[in-house]
Structures are given as C-alpha cells and as structure tokens.
DRENDO-1510 file (C-alpha; in Angstrom, 1 decimal, always signed):
<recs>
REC; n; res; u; v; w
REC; 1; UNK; -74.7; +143.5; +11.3 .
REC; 2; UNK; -72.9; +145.9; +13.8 .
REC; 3; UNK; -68.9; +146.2; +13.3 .
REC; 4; UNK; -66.4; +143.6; +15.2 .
REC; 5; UNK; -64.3; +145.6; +17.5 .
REC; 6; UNK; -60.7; +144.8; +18.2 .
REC; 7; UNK; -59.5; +145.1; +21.8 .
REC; 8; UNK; -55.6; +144.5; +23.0 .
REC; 9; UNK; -54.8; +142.9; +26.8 .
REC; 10; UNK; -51.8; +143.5; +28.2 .
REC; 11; UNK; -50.7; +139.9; +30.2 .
REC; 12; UNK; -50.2; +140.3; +33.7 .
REC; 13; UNK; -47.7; +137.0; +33.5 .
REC; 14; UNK; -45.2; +137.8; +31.0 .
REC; 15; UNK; -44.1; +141.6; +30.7 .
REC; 16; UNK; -44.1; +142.9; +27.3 .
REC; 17; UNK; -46.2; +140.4; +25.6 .
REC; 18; UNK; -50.7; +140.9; +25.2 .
REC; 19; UNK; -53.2; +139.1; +24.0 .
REC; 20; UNK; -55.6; +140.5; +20.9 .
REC; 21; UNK; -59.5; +139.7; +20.6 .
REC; 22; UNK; -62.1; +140.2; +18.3 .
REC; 23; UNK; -65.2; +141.2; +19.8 .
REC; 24; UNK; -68.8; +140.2; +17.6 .
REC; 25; UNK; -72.0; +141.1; +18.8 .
REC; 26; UNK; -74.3; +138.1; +18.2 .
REC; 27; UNK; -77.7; +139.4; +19.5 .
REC; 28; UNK; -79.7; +142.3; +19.7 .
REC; 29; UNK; -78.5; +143.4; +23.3 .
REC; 30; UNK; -75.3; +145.3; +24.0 .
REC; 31; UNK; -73.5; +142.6; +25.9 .
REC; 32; UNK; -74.7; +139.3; +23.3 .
REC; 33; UNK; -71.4; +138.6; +22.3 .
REC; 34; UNK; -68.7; +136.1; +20.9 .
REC; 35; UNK; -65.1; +137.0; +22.2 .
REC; 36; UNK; -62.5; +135.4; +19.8 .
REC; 37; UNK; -58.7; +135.9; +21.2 .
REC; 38; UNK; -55.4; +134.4; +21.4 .
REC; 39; UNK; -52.2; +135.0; +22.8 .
REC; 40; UNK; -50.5; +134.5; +19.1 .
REC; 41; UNK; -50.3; +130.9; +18.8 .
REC; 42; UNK; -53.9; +129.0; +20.0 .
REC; 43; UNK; -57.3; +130.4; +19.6 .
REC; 44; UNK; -59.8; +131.1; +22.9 .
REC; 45; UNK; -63.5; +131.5; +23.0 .
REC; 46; UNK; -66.0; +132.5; +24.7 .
REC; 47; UNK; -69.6; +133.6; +24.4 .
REC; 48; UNK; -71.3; +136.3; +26.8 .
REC; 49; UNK; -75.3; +136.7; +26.6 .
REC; 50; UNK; -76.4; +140.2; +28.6 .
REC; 51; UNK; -78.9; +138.4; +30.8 .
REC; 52; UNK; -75.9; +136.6; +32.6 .
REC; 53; UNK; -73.3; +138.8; +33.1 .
REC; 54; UNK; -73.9; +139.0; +36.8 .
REC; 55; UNK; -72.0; +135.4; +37.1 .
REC; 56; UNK; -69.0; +137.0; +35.8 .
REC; 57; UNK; -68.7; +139.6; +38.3 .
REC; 58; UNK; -66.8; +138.3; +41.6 .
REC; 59; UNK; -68.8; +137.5; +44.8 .
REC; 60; UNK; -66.3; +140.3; +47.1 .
REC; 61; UNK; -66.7; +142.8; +44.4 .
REC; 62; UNK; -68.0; +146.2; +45.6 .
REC; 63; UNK; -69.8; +147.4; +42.3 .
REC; 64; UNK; -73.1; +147.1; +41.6 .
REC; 65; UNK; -75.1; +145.2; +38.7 .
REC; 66; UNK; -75.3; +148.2; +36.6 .
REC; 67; UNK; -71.6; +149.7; +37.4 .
REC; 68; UNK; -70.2; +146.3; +36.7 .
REC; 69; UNK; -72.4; +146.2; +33.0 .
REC; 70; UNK; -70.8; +149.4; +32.4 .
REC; 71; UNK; -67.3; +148.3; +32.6 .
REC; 72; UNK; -67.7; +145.5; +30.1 .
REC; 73; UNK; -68.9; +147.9; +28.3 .
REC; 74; UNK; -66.1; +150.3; +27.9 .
REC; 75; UNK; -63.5; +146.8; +28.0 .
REC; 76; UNK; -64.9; +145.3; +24.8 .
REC; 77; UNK; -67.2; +147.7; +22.9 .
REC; 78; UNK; -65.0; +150.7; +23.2 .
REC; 79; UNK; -67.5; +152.7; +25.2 .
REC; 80; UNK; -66.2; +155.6; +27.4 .
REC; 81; UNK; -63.4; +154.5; +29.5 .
REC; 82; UNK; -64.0; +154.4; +33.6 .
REC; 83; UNK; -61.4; +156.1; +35.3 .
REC; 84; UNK; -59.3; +153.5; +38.1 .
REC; 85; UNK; -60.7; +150.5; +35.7 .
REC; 86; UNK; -57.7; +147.8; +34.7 .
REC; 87; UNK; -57.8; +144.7; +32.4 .
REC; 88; UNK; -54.9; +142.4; +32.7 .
REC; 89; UNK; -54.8; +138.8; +31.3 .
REC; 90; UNK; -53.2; +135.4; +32.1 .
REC; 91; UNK; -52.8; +132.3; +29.4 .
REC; 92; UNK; -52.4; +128.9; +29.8 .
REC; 93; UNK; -51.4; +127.8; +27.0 .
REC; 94; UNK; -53.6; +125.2; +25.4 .
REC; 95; UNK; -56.0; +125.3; +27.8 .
REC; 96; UNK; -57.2; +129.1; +28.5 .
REC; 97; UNK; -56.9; +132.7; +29.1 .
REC; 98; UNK; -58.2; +134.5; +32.0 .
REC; 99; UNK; -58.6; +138.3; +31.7 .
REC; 100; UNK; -59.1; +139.9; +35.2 .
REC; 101; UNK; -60.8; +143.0; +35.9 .
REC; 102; UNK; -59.8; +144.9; +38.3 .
REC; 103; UNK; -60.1; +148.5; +40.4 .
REC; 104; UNK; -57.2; +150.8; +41.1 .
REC; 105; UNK; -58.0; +152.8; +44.7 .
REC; 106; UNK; -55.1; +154.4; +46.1 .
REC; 107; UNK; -52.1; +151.9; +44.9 .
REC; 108; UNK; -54.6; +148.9; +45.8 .
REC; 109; UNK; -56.0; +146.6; +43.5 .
REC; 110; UNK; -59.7; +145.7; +43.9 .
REC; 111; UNK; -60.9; +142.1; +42.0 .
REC; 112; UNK; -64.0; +143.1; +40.5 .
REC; 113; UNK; -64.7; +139.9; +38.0 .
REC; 114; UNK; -63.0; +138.1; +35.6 .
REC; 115; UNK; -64.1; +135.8; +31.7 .
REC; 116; UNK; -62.5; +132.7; +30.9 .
REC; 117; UNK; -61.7; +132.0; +27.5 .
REC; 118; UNK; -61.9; +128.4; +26.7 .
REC; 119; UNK; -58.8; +127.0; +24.1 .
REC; 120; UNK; -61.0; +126.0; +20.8 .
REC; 121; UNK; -58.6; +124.5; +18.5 .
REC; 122; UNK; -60.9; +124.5; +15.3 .
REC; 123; UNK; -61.9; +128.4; +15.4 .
REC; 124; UNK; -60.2; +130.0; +12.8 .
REC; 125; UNK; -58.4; +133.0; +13.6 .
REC; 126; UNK; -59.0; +135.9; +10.5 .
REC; 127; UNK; -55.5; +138.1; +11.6 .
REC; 128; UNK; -56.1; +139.8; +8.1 .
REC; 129; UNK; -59.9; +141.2; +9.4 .
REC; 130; UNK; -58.9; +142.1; +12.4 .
REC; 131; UNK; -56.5; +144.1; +10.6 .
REC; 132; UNK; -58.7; +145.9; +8.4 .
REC; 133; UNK; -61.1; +146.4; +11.4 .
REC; 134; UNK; -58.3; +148.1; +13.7 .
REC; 135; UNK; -57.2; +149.9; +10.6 .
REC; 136; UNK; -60.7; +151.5; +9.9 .
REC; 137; UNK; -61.2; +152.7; +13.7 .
REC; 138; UNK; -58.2; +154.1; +13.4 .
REC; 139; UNK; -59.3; +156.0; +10.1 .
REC; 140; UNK; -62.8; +157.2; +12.0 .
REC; 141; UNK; -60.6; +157.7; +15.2 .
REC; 142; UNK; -58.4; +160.3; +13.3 .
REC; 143; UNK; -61.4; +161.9; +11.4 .
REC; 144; UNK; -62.9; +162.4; +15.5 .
REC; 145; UNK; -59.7; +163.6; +15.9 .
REC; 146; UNK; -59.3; +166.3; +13.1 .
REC; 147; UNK; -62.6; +167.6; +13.6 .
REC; 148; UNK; -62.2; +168.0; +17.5 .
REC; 149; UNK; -59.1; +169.8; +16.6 .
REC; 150; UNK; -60.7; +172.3; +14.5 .
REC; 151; UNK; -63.7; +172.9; +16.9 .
REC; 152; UNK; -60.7; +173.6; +19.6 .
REC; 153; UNK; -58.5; +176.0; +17.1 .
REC; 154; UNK; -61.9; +177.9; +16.5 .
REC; 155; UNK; -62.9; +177.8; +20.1 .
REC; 156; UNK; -59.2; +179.4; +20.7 .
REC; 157; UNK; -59.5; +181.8; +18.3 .
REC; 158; UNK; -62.8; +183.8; +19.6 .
REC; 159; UNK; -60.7; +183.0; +23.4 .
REC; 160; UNK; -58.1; +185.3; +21.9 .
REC; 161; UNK; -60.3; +187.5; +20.1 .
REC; 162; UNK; -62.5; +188.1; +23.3 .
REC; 163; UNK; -59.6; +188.6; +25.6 .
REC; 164; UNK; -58.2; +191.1; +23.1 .
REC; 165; UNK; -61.6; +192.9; +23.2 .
REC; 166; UNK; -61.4; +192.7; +27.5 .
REC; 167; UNK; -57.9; +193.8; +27.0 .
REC; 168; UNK; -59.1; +196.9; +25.5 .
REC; 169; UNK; -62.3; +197.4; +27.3 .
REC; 170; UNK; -59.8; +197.8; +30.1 .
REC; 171; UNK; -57.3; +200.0; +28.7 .
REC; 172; UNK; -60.5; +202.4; +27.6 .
REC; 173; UNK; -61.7; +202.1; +31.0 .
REC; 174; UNK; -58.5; +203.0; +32.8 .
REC; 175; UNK; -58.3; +205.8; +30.1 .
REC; 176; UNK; -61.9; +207.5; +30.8 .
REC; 177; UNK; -61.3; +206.8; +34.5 .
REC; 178; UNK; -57.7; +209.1; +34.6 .
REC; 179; UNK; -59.8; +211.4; +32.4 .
REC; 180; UNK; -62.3; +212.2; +34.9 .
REC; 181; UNK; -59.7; +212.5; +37.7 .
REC; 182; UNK; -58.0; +215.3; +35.6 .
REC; 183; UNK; -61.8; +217.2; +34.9 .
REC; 184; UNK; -62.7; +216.2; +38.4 .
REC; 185; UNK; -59.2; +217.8; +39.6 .
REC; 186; UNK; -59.5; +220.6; +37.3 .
REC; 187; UNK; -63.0; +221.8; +38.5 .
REC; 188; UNK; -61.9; +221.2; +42.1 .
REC; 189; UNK; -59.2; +223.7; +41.8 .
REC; 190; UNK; -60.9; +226.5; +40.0 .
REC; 191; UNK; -64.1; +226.0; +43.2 .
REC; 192; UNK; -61.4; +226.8; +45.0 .
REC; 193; UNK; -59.9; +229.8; +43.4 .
REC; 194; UNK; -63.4; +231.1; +43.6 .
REC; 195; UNK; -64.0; +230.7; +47.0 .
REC; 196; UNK; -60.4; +232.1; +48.2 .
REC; 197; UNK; -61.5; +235.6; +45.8 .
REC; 198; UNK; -64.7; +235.8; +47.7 .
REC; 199; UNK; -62.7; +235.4; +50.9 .
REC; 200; UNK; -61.0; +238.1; +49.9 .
REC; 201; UNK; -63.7; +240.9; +48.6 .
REC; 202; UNK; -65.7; +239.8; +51.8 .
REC; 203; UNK; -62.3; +240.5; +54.2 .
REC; 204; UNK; -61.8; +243.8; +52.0 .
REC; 205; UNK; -65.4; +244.7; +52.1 .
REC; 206; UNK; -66.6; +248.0; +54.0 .
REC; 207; UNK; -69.5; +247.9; +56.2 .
REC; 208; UNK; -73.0; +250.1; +56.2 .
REC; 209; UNK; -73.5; +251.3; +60.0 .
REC; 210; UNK; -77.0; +252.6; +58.4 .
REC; 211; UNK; -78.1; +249.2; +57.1 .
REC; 212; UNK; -76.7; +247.2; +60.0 .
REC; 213; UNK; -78.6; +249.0; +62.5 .
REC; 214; UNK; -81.5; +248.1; +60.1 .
REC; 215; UNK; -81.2; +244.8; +60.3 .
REC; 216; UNK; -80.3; +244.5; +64.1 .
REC; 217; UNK; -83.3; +246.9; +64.5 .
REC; 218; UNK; -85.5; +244.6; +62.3 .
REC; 219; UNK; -84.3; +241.6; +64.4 .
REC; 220; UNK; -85.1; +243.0; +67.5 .
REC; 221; UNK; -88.7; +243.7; +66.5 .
REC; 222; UNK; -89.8; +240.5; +65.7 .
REC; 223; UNK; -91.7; +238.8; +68.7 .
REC; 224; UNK; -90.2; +236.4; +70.5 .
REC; 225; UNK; -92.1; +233.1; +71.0 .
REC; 226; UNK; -93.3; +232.2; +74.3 .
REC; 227; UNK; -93.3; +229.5; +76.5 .
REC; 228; UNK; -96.6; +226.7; +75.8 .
REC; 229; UNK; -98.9; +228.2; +78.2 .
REC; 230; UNK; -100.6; +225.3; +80.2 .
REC; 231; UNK; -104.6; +224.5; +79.4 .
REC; 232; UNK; -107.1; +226.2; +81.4 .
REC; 233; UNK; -109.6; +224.9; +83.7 .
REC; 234; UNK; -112.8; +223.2; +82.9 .
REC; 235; UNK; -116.1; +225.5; +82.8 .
REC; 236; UNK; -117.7; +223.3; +85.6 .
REC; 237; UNK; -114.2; +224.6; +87.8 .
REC; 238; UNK; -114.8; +228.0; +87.7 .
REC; 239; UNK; -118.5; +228.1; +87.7 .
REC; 240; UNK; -118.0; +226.3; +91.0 .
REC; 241; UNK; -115.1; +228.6; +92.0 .
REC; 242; UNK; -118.1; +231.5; +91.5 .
REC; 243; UNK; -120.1; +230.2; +93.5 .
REC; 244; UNK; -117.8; +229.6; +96.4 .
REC; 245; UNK; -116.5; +233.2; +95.9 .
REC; 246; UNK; -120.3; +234.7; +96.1 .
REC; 247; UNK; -120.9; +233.2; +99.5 .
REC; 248; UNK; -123.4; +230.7; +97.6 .
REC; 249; UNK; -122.3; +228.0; +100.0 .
REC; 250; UNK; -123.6; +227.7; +104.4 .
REC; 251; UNK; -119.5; +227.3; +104.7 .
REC; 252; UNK; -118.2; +230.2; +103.6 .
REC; 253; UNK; -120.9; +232.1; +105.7 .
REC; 254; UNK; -119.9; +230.1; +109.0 .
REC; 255; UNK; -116.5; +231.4; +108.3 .
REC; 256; UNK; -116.9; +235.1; +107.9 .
REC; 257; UNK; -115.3; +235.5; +104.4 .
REC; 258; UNK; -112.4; +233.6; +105.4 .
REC; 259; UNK; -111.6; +231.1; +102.5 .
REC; 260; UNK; -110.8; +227.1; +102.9 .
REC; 261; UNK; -107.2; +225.7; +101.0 .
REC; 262; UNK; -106.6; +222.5; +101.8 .
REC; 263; UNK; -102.5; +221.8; +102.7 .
REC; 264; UNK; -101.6; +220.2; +99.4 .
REC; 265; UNK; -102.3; +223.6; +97.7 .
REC; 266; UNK; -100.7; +226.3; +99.8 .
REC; 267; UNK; -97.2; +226.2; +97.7 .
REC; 268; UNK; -100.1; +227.3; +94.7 .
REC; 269; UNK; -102.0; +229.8; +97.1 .
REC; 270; UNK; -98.4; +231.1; +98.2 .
REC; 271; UNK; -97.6; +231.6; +94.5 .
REC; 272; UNK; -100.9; +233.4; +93.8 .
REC; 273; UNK; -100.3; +235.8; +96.8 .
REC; 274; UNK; -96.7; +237.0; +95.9 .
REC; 275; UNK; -98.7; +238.1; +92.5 .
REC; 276; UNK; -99.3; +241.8; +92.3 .
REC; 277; UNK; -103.1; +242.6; +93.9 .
REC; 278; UNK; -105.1; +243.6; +91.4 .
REC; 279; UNK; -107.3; +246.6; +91.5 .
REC; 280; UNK; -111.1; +245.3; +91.3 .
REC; 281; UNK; -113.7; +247.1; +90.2 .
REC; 282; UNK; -116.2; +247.8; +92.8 .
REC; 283; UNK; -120.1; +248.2; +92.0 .
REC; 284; UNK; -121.7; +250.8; +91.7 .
REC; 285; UNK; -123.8; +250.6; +94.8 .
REC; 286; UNK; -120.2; +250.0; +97.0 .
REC; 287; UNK; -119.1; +253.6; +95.5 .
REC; 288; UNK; -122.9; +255.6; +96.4 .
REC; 289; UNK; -122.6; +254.0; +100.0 .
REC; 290; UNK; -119.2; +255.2; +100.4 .
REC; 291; UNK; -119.6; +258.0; +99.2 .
REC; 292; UNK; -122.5; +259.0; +101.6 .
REC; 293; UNK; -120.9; +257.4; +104.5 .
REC; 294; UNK; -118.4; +260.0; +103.7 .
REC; 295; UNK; -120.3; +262.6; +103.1 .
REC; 296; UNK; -122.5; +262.0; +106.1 .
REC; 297; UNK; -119.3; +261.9; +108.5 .
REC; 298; UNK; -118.1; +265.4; +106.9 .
REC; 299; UNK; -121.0; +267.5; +107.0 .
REC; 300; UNK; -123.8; +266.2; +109.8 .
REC; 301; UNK; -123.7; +267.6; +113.5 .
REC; 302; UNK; -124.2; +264.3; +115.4 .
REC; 303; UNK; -121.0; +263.0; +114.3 .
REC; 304; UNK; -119.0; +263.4; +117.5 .
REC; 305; UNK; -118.2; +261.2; +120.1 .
REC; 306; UNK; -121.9; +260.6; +121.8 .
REC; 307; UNK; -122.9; +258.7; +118.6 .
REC; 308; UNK; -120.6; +256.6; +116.8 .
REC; 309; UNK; -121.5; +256.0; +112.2 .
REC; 310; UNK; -122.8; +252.6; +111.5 .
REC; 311; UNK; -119.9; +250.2; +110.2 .
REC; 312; UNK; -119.8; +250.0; +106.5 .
REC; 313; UNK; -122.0; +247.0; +104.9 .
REC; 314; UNK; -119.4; +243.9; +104.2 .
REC; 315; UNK; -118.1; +244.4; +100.4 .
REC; 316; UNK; -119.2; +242.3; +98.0 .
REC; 317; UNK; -117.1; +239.1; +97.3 .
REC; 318; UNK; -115.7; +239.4; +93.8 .
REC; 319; UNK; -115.1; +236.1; +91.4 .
REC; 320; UNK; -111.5; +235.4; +93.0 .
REC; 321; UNK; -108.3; +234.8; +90.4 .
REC; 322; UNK; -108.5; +231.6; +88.3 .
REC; 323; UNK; -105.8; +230.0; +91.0 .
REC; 324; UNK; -107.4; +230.8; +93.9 .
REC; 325; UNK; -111.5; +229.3; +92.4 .
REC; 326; UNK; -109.1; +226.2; +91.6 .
REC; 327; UNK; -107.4; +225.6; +95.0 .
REC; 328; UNK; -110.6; +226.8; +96.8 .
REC; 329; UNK; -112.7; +223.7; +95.0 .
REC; 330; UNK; -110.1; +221.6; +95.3 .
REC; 331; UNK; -109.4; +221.5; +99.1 .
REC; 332; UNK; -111.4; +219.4; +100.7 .
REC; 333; UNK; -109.4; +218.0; +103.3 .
REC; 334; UNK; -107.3; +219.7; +105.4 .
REC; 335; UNK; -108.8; +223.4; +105.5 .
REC; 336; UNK; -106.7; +226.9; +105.8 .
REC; 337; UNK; -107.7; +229.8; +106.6 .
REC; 338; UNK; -106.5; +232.8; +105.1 .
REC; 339; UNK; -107.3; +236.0; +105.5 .
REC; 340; UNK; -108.8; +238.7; +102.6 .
REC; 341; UNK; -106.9; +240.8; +102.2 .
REC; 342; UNK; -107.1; +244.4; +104.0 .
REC; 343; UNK; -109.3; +246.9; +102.4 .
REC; 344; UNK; -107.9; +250.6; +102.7 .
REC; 345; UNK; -110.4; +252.9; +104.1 .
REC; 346; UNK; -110.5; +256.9; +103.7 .
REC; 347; UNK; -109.6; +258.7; +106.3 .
REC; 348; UNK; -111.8; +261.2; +107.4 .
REC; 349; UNK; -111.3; +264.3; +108.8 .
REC; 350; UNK; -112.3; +265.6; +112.1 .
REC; 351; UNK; -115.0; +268.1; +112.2 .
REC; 352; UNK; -114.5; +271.5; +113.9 .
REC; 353; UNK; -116.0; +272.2; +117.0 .
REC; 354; UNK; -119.1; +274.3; +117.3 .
REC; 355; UNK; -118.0; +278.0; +118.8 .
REC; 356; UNK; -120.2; +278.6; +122.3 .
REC; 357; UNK; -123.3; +280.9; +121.6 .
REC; 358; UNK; -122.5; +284.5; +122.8 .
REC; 359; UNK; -124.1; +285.7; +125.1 .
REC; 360; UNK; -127.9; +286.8; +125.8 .
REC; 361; UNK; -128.9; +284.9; +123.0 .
REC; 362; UNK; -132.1; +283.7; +122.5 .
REC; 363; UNK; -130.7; +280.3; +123.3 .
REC; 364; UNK; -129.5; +281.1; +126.9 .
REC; 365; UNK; -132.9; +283.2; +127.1 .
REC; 366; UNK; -135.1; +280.1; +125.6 .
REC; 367; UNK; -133.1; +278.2; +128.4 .
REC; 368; UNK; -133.7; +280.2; +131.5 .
REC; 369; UNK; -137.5; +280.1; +130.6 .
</recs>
C-alpha cells in the first residue's frame, strides 16, 4: 500500500493557526483518496474518487479538467508545486472545514474549487503516525537534499575549473597575439630599411649612355600595332566592279567612259580621288601603238598640215581601285558623272621643213616636160 502523506493548511479565518491532514490513497488511481484532518480538536472526512473530481472544481473557474487534476495533485500528494496556486482553509467547528483553492494573478484572487470536509466524530485521529510519516519525508527530503547539493558543488567545481582553463586560453591568446605584432613590427621595419638602401644605390647609381641608347634603340624598333583594318568586299563585289570597269555593260558604252556614283557615295569617291593616282601598267599592245604613232609622226613626210595622224585608239579601261568597283556597283540611283582622269600625251616635235630643190634639177626638168 502506497505511503499516507501529511499536508498542512494555513486557515484563512484565524491568523496564525492551520489545519493538518492525512492524505491515504484508497484505490488504484492517483486521486482515490480518504482526506483525514482536523483543526486540533474534532476530526473531518472526506473521500475523493478520480472519476469525480470535476464536481469539485467551481462552475466560474477558468482552468481546464486536466489543469485543475493537476493542482490536487501537487495540494495533497506532494507533486510539483504550480506556481500562483494557494490553499487556504475555513472551520466550523463541529460541523466542517472548507479548504479553498484558489489563483493568485496580479494581486487578484481567482476561486478555482474548493472540498468540504464533513465533522466525523468516531474517526480516530493517529497524531503519533502522522508524526512518524512527516518525520520520514523529512528524512528522504534531506537525503534529496544532500545529494542535489553534491551534484551542485561538483557541477561548480568543473564551472571553476573551465573558467580557469578560458581564463588562460585568453591570457595565451593575448600573449601570442602581442607576439606577432612585435615579429609583424619587426619585419615591417627591417622591409623598410631595405627599401630606403635601394633608394639610395639607385639615387647614387651612374648611368650607361651606351646601354641606354640600346634600349631606346631596341624600343624604337619594335613595330607598332596598327589600327583593325576593316573587312574587304565580297568576291561577287569586285567581280562586278570588273565588269563595269571593262565596259562589259551597254551603260558605260552610252556614256563614253564616264563612270556612274550615285549621290550617297561621293564623300567615298571624294576620299578616293584626294588618294595619290597610281601609275598603271599599260599593255603591251598600248605601248607598240604608241610607240609607232610616235615614230610615224617623227620620221614620215606626209605629216604636215594637209593631212592630220589618226587619233590614238581609246586606252583600255583598267580594273578601277577597290573604292571606286564598290561605289560604281553600288549607285543605282542618282547617277554622277565624273570624269577619267587626263592622260598625259608626248609631245612631239615638229618636223623640219624640206629645203626647195636647186635649180635645173631633174625635178623642175621632169616638170616642164
């Protein structure tokens, strides 16, 4: 059978003075008890079965059915103890005793139930167990008590231990941290000196003339990079360019060598004719005719002024610069025309005249007859 326990309730109606129970359990749930108590001169009774505690809880109470089960617990088995939870009882003498529970919120009190003991004048109060019974807790109660304290001295001890060990984790630390400042400061410092001496040879140093103008000379050789140069035309562009430029086209023949820019590309024609001219090669043929034309014009005796040389043969066309096929294909609206440019003839030189026969030569003779 499970130990009585002894609970004390201060009285609410007389200061100073409290009534002492007896608490049995008398069934095999928590709560099946018998509460035995009196206020020192009549005995009260009552008996609390678990299934019916509910009726002792008040109808305004704000706890629930399983908060309120946990109070009784803690007020007459000794469980844990709810924080704001107060007991206080009333007696009538020789007829009952009336312990109130109640909730402490903020200096109000809140009626959360109450038990009735019922004055029983043939239940025999044992003052001498109930004695015995509050002495033993007390006995287990102080053996709690010793070995809590000894858990807490150890815990303390390894407290202190550990913050001895932080203590001197910190001091190292602090130690090894002013350490490296000193090497740190140390190594700093001679960097320096190092770099002011080098300062110094390089201020004090004397200068090769021979193997500076090396260098600059070396320098100066190196090729300088250019500017991107933009891509060139497609194929189909200048083969079309060729073929305008060869007089392929019924166009360029209508126009007499004159070529067609359309307005949107003179700025790039202008830019094309401010480049130098460049010196084409002429054919073969071109060279033999001039050449005889020349020749012809030096050395035959019709050349005077009853029969005039036949004009040169036109020049052939050659392929025109890469800016010129590409603005030459590429006007087709407004047209242009621009001149080729002026071909520098040789000037030839006048042929002497022919002395008068003397005379009576057979010419004047062949004449007469």
């Amino acid at each position: 059978m499970a130990p009585s326990h002894i609970i004390r309730v201060p009285r609410t109606d007389e200061e100073g003075t409290f009534v002492l129970g007896e608490v049995t359990p008398s069934g095999s749930k928590p709560l099946n008890v018998k509460f035995v108590a009196t206020e020192g001169e009549e005995p009260y009774v009552v008996k609390i079965r678990h299934d019916r505690i509910g009726e002792l809880r008040a109808s305004s109470s704000p706890c629930s059915p399983e908060e309120w089960e946990s109070i009784l617990k803690a007020l007459l088995l000794g469980a844990e103890p709810i924080e704001g939870i107060e007991a206080g009882a009333e007696a009538n003498v020789g007829k009952s005793i009336t312990i109130t529970v109640r909730r402490r919120v903020a200096g109000i009190n809140q009626r959360l139930g109450a038990l009735t003991l019922n004055h029983k004048a043939d239940e025999a109060i044992q003052l001498f167990d109930w004695c015995g019974a509050a002495a033993l807790t007390r006995e287990q109660f102080q053996e709690t008590v010793v070995a809590e304290k000894a858990k807490i001295s150890d815990l303390e001890a390894r407290i202190t231990e550990l913050r001895n060990q932080l203590d001197e984790l910190t001091e190292s630390k602090k130690a090894r941290e002013t350490e490296m400042l000193e090497k740190f400061c140390g190594l700093l410092n001679e960097k320096k000196v190092k770099i002011r001496e080098q300062q110094r040879l390089l201020s004090t140093a004397q200068v090769d003339p021979s193997r500076l103008d090396v260098v600059r000379a070396s320098q100066a050789s190196q090729p300088k990079t250019t500017a991107e140069r933009k891509p060139a035309a497609s194929r189909r562009a200048k083969r079309k360019a060729l073929e305008d430029a060869s007089g392929g086209g019924s166009s360029s023949d209508s126009d007499d060598g004159f070529e067609k820019v359309s307005a949107t590309n003179i700025d790039k024609m202008d830019v094309d004719a401010e480049e130098p001219p460049q010196v084409s090669k002429e054919s073969p043929e071109s060279e033999d005719r001039e050449t005889t034309d020349d020749d012809a014009t030096a050395t035959g005796s019709e050349a005077d002024e009853e029969e005039a040389p036949p004009p040169p043969p036109p020049p052939k066309r050659k392929p025109e610069p890469k800016g010129r096929a590409s603005a030459s294909k590429a006007g087709k609206g407004k047209d242009v025309a621009i001149h080729p440019p002026k071909r520098a003839l040789r000037k030839t030189t006048p042929k002497a005249a022919t002395p008068p026969p003397a005379e009576g030569s057979e010419t004047e003779s062949d004449d007469e007859l």
